[in-house]
Backbone bond lengths (Angstrom), bond angles and torsions (degrees), N, CA, C in turn:
res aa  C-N    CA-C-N  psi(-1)  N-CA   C-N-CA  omega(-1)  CA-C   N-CA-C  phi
1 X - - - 1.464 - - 1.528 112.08 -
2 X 1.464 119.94 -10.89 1.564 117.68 170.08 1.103 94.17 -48.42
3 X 1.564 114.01 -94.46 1.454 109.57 -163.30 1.015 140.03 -25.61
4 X 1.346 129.11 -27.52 1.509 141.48 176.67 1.816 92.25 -74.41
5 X 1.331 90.87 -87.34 2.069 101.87 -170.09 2.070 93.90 -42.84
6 X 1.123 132.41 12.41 1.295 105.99 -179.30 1.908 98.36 -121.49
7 X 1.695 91.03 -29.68 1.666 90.26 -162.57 1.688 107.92 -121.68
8 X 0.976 113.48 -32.97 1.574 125.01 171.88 1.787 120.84 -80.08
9 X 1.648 109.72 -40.83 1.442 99.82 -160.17 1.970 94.36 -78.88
10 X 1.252 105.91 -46.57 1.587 81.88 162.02 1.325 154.12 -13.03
11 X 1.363 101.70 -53.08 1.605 125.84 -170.23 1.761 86.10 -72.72
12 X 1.304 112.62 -52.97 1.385 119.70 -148.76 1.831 112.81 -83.13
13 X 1.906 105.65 -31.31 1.334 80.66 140.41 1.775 134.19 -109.34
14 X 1.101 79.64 24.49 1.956 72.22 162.99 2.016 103.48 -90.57
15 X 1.030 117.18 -29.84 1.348 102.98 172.90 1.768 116.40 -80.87
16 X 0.943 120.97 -21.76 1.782 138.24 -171.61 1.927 88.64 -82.47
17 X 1.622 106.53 -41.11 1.865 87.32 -163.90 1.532 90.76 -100.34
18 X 1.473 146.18 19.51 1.600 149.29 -151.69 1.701 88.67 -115.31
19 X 1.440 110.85 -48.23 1.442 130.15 -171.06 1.606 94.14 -9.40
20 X 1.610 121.06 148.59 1.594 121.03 159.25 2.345 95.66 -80.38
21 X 1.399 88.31 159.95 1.518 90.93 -160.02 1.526 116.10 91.96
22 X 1.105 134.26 -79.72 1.323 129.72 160.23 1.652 122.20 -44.48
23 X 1.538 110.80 -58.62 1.481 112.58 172.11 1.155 117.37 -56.83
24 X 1.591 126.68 -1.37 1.581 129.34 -170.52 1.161 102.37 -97.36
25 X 1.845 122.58 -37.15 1.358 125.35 -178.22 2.031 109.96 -60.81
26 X 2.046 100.80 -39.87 1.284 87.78 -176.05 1.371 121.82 -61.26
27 X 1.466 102.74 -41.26 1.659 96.26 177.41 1.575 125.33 -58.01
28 X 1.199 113.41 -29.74 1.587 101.10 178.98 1.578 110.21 -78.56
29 X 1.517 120.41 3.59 1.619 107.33 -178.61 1.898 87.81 -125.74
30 X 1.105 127.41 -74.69 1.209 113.60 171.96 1.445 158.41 58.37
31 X 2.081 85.84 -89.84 1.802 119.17 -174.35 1.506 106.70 -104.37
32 X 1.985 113.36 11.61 1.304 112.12 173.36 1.267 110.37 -101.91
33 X 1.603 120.21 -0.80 1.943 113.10 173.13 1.213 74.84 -53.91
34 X 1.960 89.62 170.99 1.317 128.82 170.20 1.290 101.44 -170.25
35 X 1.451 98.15 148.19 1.893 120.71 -178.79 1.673 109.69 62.96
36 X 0.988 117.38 -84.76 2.114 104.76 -160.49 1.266 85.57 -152.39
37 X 1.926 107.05 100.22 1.242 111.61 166.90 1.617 133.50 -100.27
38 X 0.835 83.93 169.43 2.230 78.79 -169.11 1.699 87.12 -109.29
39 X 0.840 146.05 130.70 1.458 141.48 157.16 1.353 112.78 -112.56
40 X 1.486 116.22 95.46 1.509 115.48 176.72 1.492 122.77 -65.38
41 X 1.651 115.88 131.47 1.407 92.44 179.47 1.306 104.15 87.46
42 X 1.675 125.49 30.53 1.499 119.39 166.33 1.456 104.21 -49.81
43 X 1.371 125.73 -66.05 1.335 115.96 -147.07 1.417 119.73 79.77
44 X 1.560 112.17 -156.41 1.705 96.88 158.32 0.954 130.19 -92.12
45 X 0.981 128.67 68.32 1.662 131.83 -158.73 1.333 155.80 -1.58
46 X 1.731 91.17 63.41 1.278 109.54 -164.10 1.598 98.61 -76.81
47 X 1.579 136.71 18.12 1.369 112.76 159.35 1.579 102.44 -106.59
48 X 1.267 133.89 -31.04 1.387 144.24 145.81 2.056 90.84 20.74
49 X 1.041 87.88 -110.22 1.943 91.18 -173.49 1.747 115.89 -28.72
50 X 0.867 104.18 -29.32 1.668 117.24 -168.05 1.462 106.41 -92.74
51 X 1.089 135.45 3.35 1.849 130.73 167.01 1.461 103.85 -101.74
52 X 0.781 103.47 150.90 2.056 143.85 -158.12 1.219 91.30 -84.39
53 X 1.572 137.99 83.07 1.195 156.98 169.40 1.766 98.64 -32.38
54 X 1.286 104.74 -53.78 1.483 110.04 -170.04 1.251 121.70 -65.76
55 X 2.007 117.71 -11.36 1.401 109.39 -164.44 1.607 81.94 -128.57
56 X 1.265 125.34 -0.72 1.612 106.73 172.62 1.453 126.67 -109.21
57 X 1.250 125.87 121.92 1.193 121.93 170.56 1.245 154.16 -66.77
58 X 1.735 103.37 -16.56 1.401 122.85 -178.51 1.407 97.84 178.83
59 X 1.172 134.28 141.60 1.562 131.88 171.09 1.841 96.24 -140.70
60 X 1.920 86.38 129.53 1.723 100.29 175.36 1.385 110.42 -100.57
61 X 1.378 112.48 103.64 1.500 113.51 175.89 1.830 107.29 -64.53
62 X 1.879 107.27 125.72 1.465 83.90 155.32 1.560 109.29 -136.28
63 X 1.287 125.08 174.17 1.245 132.81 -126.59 1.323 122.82 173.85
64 X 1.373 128.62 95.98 1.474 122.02 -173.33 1.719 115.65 -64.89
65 X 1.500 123.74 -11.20 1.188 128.75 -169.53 1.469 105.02 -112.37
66 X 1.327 107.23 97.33 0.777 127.31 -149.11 1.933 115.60 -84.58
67 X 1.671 96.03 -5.26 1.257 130.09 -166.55 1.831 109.11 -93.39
68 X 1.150 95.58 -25.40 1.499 111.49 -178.23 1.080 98.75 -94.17
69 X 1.512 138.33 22.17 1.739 118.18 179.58 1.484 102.13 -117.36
70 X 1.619 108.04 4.20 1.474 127.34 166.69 1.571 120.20 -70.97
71 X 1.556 109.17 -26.77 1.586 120.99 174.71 1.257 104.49 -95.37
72 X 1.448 121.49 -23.96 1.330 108.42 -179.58 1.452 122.08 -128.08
73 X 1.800 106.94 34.26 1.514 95.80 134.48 1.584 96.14 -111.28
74 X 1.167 137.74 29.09 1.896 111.13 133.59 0.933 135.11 -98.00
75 X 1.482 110.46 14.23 1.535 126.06 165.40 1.706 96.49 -91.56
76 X 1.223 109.40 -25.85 1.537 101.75 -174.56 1.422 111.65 -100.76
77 X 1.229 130.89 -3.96 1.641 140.10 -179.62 2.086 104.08 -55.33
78 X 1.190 113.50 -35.79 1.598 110.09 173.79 1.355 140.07 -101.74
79 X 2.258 88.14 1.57 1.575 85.64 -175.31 1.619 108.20 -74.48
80 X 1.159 111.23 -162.80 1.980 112.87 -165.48 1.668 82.00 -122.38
81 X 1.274 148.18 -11.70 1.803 127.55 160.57 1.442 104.82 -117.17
82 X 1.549 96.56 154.23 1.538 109.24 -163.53 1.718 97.44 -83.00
83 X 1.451 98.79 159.61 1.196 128.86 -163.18 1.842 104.84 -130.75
84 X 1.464 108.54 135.09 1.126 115.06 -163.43 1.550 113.89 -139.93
85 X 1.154 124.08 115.60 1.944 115.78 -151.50 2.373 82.28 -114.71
86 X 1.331 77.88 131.92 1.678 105.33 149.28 1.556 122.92 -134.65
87 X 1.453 87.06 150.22 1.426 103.49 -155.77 1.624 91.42 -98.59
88 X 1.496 128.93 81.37 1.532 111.10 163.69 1.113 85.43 -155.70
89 X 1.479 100.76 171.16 1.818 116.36 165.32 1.298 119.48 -71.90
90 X 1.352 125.41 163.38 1.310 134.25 -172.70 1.630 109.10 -69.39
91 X 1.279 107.31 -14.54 1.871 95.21 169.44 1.575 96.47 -106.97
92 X 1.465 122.26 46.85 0.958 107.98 140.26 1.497 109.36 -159.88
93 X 1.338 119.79 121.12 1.464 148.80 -139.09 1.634 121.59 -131.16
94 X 1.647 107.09 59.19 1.503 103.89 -152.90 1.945 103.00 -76.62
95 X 1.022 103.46 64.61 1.764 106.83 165.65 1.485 100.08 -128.62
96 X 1.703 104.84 171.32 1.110 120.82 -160.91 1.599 103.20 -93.06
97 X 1.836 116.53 157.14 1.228 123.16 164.86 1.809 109.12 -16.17
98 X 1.402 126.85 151.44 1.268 158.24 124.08 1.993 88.07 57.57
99 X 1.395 119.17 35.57 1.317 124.41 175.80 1.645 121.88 -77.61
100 X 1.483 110.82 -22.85 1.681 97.54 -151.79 1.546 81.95 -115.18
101 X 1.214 118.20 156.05 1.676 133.81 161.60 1.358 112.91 -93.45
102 X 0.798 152.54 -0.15 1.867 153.30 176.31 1.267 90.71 -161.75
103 X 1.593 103.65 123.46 1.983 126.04 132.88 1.426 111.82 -82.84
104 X 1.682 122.66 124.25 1.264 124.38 160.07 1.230 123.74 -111.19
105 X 1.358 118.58 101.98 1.771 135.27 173.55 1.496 100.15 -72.42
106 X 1.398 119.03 118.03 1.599 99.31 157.12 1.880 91.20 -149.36
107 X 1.678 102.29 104.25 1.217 108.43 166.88 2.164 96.61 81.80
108 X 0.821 122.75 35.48 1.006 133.39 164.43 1.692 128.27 -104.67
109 X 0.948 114.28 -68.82 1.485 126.22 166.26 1.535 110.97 -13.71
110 X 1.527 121.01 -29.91 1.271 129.16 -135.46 1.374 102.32 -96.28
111 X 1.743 114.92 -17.85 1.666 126.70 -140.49 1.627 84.53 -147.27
112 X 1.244 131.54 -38.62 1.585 101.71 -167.72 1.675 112.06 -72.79
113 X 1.417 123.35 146.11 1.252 120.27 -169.69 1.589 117.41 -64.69
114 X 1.660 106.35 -34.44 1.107 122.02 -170.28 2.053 116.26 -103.63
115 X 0.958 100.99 62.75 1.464 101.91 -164.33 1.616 109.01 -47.01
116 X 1.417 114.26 -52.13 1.870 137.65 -171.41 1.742 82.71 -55.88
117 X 1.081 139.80 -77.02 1.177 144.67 -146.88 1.405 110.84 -67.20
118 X 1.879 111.71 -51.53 1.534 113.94 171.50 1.632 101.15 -43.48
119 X 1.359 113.67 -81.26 1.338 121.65 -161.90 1.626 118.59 -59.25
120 X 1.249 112.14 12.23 1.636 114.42 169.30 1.313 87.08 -95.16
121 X 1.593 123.99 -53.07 1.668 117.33 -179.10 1.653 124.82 -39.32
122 X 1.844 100.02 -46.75 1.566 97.94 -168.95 1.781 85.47 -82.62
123 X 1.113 154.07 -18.19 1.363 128.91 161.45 1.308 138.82 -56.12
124 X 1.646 99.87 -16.59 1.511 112.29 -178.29 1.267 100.81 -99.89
125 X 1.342 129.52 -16.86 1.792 122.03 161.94 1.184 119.81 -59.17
126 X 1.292 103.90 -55.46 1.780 120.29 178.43 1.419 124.29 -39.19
127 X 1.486 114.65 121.29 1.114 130.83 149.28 1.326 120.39 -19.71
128 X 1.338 129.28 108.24 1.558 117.37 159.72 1.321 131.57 -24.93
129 X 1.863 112.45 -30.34 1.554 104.92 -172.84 1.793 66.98 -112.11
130 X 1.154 163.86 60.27 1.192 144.72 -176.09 1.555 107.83 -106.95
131 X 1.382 135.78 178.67 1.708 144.23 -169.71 0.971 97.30 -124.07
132 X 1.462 115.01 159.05 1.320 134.01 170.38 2.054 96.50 -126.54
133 X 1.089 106.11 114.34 1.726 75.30 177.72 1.937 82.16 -151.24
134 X 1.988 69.57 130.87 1.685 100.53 -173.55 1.446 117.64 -102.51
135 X 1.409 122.85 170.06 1.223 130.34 173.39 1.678 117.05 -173.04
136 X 1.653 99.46 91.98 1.321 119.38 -141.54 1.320 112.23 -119.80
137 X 1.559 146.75 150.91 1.287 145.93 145.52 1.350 123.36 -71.61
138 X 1.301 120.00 171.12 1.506 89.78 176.26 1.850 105.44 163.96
139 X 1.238 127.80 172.21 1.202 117.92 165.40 1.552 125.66 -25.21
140 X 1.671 130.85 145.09 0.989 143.00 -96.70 1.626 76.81 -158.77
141 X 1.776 127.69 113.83 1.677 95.69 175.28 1.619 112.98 -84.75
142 X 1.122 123.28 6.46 1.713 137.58 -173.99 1.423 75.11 -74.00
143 X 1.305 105.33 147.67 1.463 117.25 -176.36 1.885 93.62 -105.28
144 X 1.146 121.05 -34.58 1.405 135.65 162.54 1.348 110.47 -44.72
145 X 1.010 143.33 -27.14 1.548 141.93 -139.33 1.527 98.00 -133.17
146 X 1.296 105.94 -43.44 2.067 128.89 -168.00 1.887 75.58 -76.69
147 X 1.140 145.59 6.34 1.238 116.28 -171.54 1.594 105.58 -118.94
148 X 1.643 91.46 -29.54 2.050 101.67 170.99 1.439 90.80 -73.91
149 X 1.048 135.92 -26.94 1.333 110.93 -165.76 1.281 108.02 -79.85
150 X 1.050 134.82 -39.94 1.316 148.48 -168.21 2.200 102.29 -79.82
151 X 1.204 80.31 -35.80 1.981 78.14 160.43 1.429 114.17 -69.57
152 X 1.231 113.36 -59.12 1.456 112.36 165.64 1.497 127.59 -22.39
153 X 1.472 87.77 -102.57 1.671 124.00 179.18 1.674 102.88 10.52
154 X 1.570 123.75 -64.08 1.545 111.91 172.11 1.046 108.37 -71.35
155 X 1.487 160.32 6.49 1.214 114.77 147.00 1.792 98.94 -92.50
156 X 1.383 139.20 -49.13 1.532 126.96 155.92 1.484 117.40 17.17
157 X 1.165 100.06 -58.35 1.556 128.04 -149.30 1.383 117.74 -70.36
158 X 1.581 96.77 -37.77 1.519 118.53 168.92 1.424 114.11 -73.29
159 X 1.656 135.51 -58.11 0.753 122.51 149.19 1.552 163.43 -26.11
160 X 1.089 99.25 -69.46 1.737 125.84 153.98 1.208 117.33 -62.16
161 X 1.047 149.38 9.03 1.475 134.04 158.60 1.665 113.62 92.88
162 X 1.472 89.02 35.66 1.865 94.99 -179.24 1.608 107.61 78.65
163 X 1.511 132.96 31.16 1.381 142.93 177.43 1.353 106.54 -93.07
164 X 1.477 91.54 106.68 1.153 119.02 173.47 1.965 115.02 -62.84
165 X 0.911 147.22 137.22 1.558 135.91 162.81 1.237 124.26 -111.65
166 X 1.596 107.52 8.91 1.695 103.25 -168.21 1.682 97.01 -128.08
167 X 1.547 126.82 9.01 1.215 117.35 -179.20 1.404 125.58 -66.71
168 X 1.206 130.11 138.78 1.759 125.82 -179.79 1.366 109.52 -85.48
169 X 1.561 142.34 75.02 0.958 168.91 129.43 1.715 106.45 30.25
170 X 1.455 111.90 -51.16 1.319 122.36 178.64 1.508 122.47 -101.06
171 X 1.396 110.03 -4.08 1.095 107.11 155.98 1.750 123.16 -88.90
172 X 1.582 118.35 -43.55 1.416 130.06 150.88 1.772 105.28 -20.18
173 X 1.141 99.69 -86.98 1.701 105.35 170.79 1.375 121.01 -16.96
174 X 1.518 118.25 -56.76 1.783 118.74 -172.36 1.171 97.20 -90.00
175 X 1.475 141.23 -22.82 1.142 152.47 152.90 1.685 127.98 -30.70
176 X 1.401 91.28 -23.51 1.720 119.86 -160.17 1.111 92.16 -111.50
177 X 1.806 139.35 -22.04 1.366 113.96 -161.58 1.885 96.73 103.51
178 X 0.599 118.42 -27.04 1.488 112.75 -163.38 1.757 107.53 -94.62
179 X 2.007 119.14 144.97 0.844 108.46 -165.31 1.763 85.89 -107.74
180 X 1.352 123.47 164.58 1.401 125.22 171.77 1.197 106.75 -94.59
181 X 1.606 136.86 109.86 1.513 131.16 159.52 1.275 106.92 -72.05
182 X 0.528 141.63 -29.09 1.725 145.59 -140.98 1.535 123.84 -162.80
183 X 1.325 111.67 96.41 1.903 107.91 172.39 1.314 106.35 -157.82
184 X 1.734 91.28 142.06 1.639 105.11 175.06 1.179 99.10 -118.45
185 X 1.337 124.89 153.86 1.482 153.24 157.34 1.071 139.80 -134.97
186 X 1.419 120.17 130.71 1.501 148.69 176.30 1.284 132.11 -169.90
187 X 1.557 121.55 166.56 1.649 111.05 -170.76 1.565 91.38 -72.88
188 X 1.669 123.53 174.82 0.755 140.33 165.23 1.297 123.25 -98.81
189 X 1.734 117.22 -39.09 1.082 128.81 -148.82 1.632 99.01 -125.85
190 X 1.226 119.39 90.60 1.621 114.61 -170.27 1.776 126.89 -56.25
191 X 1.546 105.07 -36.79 1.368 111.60 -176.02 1.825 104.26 -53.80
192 X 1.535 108.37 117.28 1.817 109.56 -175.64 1.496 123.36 -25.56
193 X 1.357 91.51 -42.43 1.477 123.80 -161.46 1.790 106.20 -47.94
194 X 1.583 97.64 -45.58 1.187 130.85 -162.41 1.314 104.41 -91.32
195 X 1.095 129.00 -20.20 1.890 138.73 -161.93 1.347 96.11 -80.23
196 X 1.475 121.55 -28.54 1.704 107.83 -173.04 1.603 121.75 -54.40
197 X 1.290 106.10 -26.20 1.745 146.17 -171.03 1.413 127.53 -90.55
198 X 1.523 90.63 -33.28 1.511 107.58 -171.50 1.383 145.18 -76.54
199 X 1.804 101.80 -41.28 1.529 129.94 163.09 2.035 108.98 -29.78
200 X 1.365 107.06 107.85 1.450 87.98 -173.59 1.326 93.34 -126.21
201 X 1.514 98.49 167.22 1.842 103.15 -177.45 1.792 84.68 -138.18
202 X 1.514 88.35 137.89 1.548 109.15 -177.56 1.544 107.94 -147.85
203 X 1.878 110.62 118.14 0.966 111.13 -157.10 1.711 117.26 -160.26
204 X 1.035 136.72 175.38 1.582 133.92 149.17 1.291 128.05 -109.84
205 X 1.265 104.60 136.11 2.061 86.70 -177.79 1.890 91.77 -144.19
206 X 1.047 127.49 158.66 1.382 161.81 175.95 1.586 108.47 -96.45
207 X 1.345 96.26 150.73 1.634 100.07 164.91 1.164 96.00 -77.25
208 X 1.682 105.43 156.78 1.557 133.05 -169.19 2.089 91.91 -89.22
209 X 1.299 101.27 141.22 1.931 92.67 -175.94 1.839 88.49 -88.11
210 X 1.251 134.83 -12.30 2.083 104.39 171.77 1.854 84.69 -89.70
């Protein structure tokens, strides 16, 4: 399974998270970092083109695949702020106390093993006045649908890179410490087939002050 998770699952989610419908969610959450962002879950940096040159100062991609930061510094070779790739998982976050001004989740939540633990990490980066702003898959509110997914999900799981399809997105979040200002939801991708995947939550949330 190296070979695949090192040389194949890449390719497969940069085309699975590139999809039109999905690429529509990144742009509307995206181009709102600002100042020194941490973006968990770069990947190859398919949000790279899509941040607001003018309001970001530096963005630290991190990323356990360490193989994918080869596609996405040539997605990052023309932006105008520097770009900086670490190679760890999201529960592990080597910056200092209350440092970064924007967390960017997009399609992450779905694959790290340790969700409670990542997201205590990106809370302890965060800025006191700092964002969290997500753009996530996730549980299904059809109770019909939340049930294929959850049939799925182990075999999913194998495939996809540990992608989860049945997680509750907004509960994880308050779960984490974090309050939600802001979230919309709906499938993205109408064909049924496709709905197991599709349900997305796109949003901003703050650390919670208890």
């Amino acid at each position: 399974m190296k070979t695949y998770d090192d040389y194949v699952l890449p390719i497969v989610l940069d085309r699975l998270c590139g999809i039109e419908g999905i690429a529509e969610q990144r742009r509307r959450i995206v181009p709102q970092a600002r100042g020194l962002v941490l973006e968990v879950g770069m990947g190859t940096g398919l949000n790279l083109p899509i941040y607001d040159h003018r309001a970001v100062d530096r963005v630290i991609g991190l990323d356990p695949s360490t193989r994918s930061f080869k596609k996405a510094a040539r997605r990052a070779a023309p932006l105008r702020f520097p770009v900086e790739y670490v190679g760890l998982r999201g529960e592990e976050i080597p910056l200092p106390d209350a440092s970064v001004d924007t967390v960017l989740l997009t399609y992450t939540l779905c694959s790290i093993a340790e969700p409670g633990r990542a997201l205590a990490e990106m809370r302890r980066v965060l800025k006191p006045d700092g964002r969290l702003l997500f753009c996530e898959h996730g549980r299904a509110p059809a109770e019909r649908l939340y049930r294929v997914q959850r049939w799925v999900t182990p075999m999913w799981r194998r495939v996809v890179g540990g992608c989860h399809l049945d997680r509750d997105i907004p509960k994880l979040l308050r779960q984490g410490g974090f309050r939600i200002q802001e979230m919309a939801s709906d499938y993205v991708l109408r064909p049924w087939l496709l709905r197991i995947a599709s349900f997305q939550y796109l949003g901003i949330a703050q650390a919670s002050s208890t």
